[in-house]
Backbone bond lengths (Angstrom), bond angles and torsions (degrees), N, CA, C in turn:
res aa  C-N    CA-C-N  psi(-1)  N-CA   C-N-CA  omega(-1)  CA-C   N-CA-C  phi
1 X - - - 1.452 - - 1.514 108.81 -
2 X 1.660 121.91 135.11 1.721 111.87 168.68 1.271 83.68 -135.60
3 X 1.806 100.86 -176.66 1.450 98.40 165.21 2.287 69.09 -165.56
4 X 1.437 87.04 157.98 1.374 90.16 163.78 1.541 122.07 -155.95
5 X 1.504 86.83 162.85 1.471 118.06 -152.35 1.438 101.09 -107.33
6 X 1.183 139.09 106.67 1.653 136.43 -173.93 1.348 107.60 -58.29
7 X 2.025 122.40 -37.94 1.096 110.46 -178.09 1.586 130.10 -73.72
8 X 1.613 97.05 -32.04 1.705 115.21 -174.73 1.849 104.19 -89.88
9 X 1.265 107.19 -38.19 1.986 126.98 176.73 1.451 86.69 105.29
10 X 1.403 103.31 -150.48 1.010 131.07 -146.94 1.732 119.03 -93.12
11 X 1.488 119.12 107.26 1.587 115.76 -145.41 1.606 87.06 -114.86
12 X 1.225 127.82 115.13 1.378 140.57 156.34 1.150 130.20 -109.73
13 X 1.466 130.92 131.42 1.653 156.07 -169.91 1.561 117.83 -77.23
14 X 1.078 97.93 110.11 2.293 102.20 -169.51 1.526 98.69 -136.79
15 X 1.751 97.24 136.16 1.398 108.78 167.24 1.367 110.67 -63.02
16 X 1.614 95.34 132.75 2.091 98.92 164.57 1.760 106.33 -53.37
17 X 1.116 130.13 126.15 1.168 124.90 155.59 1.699 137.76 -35.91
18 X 1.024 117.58 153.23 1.447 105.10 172.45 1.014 109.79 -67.72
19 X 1.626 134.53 154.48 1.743 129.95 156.22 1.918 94.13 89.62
20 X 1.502 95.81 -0.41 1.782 76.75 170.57 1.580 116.35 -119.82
21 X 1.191 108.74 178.88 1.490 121.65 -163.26 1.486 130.95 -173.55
22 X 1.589 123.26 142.68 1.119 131.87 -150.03 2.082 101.50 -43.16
23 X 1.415 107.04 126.52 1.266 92.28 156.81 2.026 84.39 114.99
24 X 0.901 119.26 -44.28 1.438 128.61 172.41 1.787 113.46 -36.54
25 X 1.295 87.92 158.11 1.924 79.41 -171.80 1.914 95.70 -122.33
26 X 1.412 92.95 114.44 1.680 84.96 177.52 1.089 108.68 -110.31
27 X 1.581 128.76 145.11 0.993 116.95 -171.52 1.789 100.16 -139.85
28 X 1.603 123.24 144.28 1.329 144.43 -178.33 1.020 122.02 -118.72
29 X 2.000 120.88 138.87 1.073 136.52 155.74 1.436 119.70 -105.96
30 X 1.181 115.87 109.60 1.606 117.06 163.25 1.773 123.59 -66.81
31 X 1.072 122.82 167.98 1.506 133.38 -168.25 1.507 104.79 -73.25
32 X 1.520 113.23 -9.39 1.181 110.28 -172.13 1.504 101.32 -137.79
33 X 1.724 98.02 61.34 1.430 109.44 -174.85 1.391 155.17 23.62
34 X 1.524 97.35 19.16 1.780 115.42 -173.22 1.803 86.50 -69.03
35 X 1.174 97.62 170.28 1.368 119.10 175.26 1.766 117.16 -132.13
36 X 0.967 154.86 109.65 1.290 152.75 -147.59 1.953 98.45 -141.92
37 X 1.072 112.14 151.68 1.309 110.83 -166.52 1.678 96.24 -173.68
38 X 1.483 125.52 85.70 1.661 146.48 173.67 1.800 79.98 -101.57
39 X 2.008 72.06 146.82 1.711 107.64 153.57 1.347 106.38 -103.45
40 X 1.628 99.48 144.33 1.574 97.48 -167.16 1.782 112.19 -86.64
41 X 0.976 124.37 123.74 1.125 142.08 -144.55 2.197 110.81 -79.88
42 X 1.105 132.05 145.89 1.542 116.22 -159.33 1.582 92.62 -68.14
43 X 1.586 103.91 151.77 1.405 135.07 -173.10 1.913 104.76 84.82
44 X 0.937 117.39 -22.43 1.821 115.59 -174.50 1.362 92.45 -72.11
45 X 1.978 96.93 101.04 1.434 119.31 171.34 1.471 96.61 -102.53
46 X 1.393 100.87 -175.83 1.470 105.65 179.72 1.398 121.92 -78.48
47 X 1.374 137.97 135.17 1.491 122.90 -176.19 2.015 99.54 89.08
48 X 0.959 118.58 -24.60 1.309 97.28 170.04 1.605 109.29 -84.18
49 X 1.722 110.97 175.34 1.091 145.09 -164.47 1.352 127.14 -60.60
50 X 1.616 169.50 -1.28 0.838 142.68 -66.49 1.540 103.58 -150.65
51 X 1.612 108.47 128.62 1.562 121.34 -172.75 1.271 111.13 -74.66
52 X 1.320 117.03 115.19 1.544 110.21 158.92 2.164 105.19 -102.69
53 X 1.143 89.35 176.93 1.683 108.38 170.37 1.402 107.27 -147.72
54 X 1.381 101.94 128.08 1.309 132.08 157.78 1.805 113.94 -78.40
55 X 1.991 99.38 170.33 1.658 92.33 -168.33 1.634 79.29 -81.20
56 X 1.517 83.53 164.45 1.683 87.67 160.86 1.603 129.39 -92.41
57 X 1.061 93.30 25.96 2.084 92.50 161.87 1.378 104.29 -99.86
58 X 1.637 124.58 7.55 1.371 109.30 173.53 1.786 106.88 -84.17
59 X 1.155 107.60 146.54 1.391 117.06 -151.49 1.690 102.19 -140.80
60 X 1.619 119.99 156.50 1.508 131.82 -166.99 1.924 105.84 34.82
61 X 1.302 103.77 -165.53 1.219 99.77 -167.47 1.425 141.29 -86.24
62 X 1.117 105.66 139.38 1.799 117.01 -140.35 1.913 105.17 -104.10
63 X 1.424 102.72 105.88 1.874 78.69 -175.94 1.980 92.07 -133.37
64 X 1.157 116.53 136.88 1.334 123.52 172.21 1.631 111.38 -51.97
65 X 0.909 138.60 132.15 1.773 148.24 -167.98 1.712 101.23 -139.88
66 X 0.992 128.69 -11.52 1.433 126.01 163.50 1.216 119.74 -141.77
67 X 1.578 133.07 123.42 1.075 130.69 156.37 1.972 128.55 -111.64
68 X 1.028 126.76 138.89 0.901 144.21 -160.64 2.059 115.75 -128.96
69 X 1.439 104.65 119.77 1.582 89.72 175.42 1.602 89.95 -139.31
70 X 1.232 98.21 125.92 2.045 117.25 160.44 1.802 81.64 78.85
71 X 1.249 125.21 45.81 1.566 123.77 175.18 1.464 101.23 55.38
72 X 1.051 140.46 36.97 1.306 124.65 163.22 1.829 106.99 -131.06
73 X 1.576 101.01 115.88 1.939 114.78 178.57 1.671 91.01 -27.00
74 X 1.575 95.13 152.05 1.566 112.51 168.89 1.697 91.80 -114.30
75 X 1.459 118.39 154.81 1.614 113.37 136.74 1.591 128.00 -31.79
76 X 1.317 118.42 112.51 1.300 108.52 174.53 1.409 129.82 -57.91
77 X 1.506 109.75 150.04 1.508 104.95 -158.80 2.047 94.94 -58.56
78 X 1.626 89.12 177.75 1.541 103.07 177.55 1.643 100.07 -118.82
79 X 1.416 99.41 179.90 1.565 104.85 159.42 1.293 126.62 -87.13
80 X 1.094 143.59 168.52 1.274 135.44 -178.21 1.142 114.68 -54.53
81 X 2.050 113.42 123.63 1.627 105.59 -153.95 2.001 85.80 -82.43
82 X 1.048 120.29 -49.71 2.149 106.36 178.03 1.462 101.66 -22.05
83 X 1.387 128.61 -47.44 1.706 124.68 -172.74 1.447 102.69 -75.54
84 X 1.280 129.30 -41.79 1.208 120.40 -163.52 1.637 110.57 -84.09
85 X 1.487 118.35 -23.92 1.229 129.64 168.85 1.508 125.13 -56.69
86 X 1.463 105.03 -30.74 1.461 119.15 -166.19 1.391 101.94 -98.63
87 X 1.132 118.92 -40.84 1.496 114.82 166.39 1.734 118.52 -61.15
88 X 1.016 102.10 -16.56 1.925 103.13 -174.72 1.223 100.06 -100.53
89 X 1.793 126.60 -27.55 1.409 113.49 169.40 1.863 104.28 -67.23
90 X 0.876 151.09 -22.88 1.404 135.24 -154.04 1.207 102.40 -106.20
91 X 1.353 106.25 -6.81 2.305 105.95 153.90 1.666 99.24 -88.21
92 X 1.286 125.44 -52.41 1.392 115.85 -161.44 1.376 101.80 -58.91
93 X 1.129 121.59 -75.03 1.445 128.90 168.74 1.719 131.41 -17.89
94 X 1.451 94.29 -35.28 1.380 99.89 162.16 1.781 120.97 -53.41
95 X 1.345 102.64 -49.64 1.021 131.36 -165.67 1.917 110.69 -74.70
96 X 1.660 94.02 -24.96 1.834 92.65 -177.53 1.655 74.62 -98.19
97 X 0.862 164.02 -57.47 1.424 116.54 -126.12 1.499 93.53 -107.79
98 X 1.304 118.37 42.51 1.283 116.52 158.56 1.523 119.50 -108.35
99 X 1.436 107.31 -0.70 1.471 128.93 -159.76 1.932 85.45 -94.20
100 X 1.703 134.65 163.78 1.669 113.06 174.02 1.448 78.25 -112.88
101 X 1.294 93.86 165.61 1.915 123.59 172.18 1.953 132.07 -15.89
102 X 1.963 87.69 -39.15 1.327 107.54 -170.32 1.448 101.76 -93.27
103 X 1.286 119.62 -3.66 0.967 126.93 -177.17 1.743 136.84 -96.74
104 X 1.318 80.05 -22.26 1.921 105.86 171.81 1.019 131.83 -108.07
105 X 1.422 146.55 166.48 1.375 144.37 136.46 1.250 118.07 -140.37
106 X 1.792 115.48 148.08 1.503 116.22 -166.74 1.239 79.43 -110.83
107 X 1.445 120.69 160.07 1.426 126.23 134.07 1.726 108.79 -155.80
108 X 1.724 94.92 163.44 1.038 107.88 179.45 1.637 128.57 -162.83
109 X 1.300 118.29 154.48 1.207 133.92 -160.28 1.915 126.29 -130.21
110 X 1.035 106.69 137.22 1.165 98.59 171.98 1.835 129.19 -121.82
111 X 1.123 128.29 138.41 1.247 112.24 169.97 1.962 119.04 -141.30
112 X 0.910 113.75 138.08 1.438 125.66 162.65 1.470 122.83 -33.82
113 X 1.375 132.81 110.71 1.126 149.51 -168.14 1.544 107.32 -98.53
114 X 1.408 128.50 -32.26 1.236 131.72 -148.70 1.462 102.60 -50.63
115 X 1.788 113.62 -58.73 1.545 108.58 -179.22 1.151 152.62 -63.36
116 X 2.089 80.60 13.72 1.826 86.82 174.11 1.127 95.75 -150.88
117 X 1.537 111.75 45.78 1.938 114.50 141.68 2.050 109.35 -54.54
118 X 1.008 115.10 162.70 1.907 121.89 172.24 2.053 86.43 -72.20
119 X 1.042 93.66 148.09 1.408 101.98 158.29 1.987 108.25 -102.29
120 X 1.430 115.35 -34.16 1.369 96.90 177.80 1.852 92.41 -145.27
121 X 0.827 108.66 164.08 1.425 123.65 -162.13 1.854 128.23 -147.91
122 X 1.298 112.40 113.92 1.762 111.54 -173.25 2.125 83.71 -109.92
123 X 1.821 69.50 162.17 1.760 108.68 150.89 1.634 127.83 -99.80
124 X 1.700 109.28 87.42 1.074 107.94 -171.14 1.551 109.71 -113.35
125 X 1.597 102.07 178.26 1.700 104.54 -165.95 1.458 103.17 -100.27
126 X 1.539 120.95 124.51 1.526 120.16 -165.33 2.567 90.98 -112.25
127 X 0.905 109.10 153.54 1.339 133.39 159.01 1.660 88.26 -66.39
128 X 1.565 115.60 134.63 1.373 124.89 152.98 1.560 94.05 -150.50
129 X 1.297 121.04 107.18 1.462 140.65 -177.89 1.831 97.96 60.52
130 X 1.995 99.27 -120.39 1.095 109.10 -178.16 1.682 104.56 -72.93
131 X 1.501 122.47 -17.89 1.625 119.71 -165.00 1.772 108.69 -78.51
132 X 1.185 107.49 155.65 1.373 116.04 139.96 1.442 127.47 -95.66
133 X 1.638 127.33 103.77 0.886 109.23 -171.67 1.281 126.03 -109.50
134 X 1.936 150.60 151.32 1.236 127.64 -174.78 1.658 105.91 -78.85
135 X 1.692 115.27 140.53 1.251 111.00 169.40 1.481 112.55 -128.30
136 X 1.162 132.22 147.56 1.147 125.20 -172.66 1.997 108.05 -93.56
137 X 1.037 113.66 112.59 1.643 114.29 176.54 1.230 118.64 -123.84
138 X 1.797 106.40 133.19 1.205 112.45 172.39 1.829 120.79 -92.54
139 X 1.686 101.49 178.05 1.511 86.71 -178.65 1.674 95.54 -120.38
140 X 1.470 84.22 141.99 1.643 87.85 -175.17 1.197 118.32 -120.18
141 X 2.033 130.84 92.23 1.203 139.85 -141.84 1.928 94.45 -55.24
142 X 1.225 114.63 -61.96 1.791 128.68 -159.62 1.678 93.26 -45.47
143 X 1.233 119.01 -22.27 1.562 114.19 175.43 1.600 132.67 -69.76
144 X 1.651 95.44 -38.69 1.516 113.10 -179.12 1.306 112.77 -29.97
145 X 1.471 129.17 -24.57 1.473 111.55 -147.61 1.693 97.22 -117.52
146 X 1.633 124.95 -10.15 1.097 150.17 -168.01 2.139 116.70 -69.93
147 X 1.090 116.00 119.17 1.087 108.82 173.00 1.156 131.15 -42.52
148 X 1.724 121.50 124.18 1.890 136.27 -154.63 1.734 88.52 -95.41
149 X 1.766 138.26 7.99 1.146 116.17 173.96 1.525 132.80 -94.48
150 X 1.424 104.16 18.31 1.629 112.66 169.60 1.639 89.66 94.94
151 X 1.637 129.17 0.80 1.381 95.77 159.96 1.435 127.95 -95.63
152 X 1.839 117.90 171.18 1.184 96.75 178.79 1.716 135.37 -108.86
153 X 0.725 100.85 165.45 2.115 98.97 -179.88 1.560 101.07 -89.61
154 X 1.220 121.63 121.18 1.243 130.62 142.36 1.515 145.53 -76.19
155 X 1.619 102.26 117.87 1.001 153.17 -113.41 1.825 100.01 -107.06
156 X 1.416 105.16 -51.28 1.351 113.49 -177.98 1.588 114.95 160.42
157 X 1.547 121.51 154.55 1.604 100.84 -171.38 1.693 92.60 179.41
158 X 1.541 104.07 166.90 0.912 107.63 167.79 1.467 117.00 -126.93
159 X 1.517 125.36 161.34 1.297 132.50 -171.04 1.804 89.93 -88.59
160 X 1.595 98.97 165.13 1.274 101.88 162.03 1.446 107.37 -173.45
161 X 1.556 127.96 170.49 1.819 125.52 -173.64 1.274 94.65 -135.65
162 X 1.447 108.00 143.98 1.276 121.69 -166.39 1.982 109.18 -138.39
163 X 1.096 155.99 130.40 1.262 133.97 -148.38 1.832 117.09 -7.03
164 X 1.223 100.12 55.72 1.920 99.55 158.32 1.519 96.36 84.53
165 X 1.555 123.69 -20.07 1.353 101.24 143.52 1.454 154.96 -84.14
166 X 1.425 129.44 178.87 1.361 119.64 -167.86 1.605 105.10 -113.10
167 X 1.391 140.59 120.21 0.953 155.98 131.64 1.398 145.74 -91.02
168 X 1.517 130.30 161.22 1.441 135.87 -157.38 1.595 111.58 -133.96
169 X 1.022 121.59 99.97 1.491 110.70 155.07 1.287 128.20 -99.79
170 X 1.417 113.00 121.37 1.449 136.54 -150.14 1.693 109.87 -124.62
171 X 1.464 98.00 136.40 1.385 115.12 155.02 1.549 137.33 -82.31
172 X 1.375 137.64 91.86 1.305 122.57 -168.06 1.239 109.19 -127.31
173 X 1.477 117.33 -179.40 1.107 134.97 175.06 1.482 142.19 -147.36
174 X 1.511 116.94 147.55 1.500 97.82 -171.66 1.753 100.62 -133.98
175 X 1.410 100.57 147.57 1.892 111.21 -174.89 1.576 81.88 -73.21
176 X 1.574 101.55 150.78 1.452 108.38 167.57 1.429 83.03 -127.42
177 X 1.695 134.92 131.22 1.445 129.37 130.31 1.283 123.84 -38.46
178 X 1.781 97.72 152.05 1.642 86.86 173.80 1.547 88.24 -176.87
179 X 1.785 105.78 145.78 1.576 89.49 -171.38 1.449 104.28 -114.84
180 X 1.373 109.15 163.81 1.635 105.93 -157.58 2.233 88.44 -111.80
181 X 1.341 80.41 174.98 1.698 80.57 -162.50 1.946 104.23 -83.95
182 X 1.228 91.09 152.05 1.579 109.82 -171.48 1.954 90.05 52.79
183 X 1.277 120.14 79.54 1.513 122.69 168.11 1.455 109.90 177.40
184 X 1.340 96.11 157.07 1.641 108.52 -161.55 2.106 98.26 -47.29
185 X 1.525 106.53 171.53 0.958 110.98 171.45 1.620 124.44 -94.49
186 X 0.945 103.37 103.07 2.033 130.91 151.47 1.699 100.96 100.63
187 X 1.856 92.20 41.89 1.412 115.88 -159.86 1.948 96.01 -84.08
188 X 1.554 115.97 6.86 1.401 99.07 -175.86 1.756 91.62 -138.58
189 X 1.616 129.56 143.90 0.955 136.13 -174.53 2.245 116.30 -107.82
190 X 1.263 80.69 111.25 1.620 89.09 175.72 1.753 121.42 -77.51
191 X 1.489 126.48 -171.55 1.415 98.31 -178.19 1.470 63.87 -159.64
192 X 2.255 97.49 144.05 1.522 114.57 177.69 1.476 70.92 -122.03
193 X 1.628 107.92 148.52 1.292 126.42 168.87 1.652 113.32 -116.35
194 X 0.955 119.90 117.44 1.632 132.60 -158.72 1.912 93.53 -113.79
195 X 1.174 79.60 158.97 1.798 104.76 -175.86 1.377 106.60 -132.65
196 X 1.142 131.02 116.80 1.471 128.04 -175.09 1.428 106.01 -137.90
197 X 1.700 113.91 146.18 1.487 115.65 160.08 1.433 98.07 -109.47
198 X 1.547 114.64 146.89 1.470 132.58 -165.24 1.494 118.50 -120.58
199 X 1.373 136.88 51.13 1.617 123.04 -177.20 1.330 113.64 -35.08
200 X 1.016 100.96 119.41 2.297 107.76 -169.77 1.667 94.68 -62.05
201 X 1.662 101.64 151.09 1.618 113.22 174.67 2.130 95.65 -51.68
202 X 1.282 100.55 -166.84 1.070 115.70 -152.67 2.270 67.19 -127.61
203 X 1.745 103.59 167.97 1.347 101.37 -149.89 1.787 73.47 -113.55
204 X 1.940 110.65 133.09 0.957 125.98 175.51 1.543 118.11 -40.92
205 X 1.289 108.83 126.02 1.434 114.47 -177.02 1.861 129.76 99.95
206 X 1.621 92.49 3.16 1.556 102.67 -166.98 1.322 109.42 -62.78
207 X 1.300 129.05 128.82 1.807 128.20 -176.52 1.319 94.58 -54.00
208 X 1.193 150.59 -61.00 1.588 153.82 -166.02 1.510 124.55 -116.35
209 X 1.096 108.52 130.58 1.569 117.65 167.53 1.519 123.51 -78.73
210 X 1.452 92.71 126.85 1.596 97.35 -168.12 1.555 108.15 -85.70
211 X 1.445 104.01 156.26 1.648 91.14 -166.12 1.766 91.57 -84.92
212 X 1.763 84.89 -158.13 1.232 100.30 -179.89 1.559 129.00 -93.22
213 X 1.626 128.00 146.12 1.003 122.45 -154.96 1.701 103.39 -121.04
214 X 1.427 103.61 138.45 1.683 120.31 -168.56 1.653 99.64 -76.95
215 X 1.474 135.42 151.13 1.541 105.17 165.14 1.730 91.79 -173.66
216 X 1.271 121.48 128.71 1.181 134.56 170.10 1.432 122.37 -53.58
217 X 1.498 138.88 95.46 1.537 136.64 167.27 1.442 105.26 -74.05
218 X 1.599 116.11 152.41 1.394 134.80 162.62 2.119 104.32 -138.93
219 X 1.142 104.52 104.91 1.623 90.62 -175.41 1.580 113.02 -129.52
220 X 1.742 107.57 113.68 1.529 100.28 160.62 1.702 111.37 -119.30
221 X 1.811 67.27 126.51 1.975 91.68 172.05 1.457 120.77 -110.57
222 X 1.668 113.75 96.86 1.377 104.43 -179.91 1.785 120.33 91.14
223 X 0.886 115.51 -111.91 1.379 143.81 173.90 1.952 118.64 -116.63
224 X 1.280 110.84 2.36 1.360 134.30 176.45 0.813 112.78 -90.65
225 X 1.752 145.58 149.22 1.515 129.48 115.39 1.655 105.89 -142.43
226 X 1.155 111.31 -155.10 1.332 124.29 -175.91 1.063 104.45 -179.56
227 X 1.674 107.90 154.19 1.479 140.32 162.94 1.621 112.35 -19.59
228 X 1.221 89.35 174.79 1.427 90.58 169.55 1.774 110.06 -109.75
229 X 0.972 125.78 134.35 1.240 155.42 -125.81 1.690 114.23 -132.14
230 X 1.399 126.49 121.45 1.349 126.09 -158.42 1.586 84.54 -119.63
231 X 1.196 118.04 127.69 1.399 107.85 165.12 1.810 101.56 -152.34
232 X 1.532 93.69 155.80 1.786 76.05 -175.31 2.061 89.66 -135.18
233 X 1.644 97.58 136.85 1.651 87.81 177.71 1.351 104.70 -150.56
234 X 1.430 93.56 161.36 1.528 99.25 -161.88 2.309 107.16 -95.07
235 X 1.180 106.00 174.96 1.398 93.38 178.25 1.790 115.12 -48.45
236 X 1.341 91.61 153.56 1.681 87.25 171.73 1.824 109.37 81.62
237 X 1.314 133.79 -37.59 1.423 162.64 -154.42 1.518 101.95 -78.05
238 X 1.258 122.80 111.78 1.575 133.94 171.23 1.549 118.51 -110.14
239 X 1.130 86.71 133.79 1.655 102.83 176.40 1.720 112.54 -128.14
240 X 1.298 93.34 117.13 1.507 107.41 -168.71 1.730 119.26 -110.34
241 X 1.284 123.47 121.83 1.404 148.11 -174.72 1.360 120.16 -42.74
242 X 1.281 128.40 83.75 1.364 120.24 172.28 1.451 133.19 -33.31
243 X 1.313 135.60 82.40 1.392 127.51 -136.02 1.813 97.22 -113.96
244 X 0.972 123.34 30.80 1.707 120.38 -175.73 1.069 118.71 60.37
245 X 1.384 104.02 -121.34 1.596 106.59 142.31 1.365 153.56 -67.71
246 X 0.935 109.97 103.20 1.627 104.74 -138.76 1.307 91.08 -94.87
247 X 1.651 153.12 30.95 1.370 148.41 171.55 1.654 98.13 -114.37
248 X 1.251 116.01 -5.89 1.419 102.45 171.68 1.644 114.74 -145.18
249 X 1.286 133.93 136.56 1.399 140.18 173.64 1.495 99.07 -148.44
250 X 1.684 94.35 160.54 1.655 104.41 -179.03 1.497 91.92 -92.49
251 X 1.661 104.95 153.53 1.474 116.86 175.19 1.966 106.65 -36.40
């Protein structure tokens, strides 16, 4: 959103970023190389609203192409993901309702995120191969008490049957350690949120093992989705959702 003012210039409306917070230094490049650089002011949480102004000799149309908070690149903004969602359903969709009745199943689920937003959050330096890279991590109290061996806690899900088999799509989660600066080591707990479909074990004692089964995914979670998806698995067999960033999704 802008609107402008000849005396003040040009005043445009930007989400606070995730991972930011009052006191933070964000700083912007527009397409027409201005440079702008506000401290974010008390109450500028993440997802809220926030006015900047440009000089007013910036002129025709003005859109931010770099963002930056505490000197470290953000993801560049997107377009409105409701527009971009609706346009990707009317390819997928093409594609399900060509599939007949006996042949499909939708399902779906919802669950509450609120109690495992970060309550406080740094920019720290993580190992990625040979790099050091900066990552921004929050700490997420409901985690503290959660197993540090890469498995995950389940979260929430729904059952579902698919040609006469039984499957699960599930919400889970796993604590990631991580140590925050001047503080003990891997003394604060992050949270990756995973998306998985689950073909249920096979029921103790079955005379035969059933093989494995081929089966088309289409999944939107939140502000997520993806393609449609060929995967084939056998009982017991998980296939888990490439989710980006996996420390943040909308309910």
């Amino acid at each position: 959103l802008r609107s402008r003012d000849e005396s003040r210039g040009l005043v445009m409306f930007i989400d606070v970023p995730h991972g930011a917070a009052p006191g933070d230094r964000l700083s912007l490049v527009t397409n027409s190389n201005q440079n702008l650089t506000v401290l974010l002011p008390p109450g500028a949480t993440p997802g809220k609203k926030l006015s900047v102004t440009l000089p007013a000799a910036a002129a025709g149309e003005i859109s931010i192409v770099r963002m930056m908070l505490n000197g470290v690149e953000l993801p560049r903004p997107t377009p409105d993901p409701a527009a971009l969602l609706k346009a990707h359903r009317q390819q997928t969709d093409g594609h399900w309702l060509r599939v007949g009745p006996a042949e499909k199943c939708e399902t779906r689920f919802s669950f509450p995120l609120s109690a495992f937003r970060p309550t406080s959050s740094q920019t720290v330096v993580e190992p990625f191969g040979f790099w050091q890279l900066p990552v921004v991590r929050g700490h997420v109290p409901i985690t503290e008490n959660w197993a540090l061996d890469g498995a995950a806690t389940r979260l929430g899900g729904s059952p579902f049957a698919l040609g006469g088999v039984e499957f699960e799509l599930a919400l889970e989660g796993r604590a990631v350690p991580w140590t925050p600066k001047d503080g003990a080591e891997g003394a604060c707990r992050d949270l990756e949120i995973c998306l998985v479909v689950r073909r249920m074990p096979q029921a103790a004692g079955a005379s035969e093992a059933k093989p494995a089964l081929a089966i088309w995914l289409h999944l939107v979670a939140g502000d997520r989705w993806s393609g449609w998806q060929r995967v084939s698995l056998a009982p017991g067999e998980v296939f888990e959702y490439d989710l980006a960033d996996r420390r943040y999704i909308t309910n």
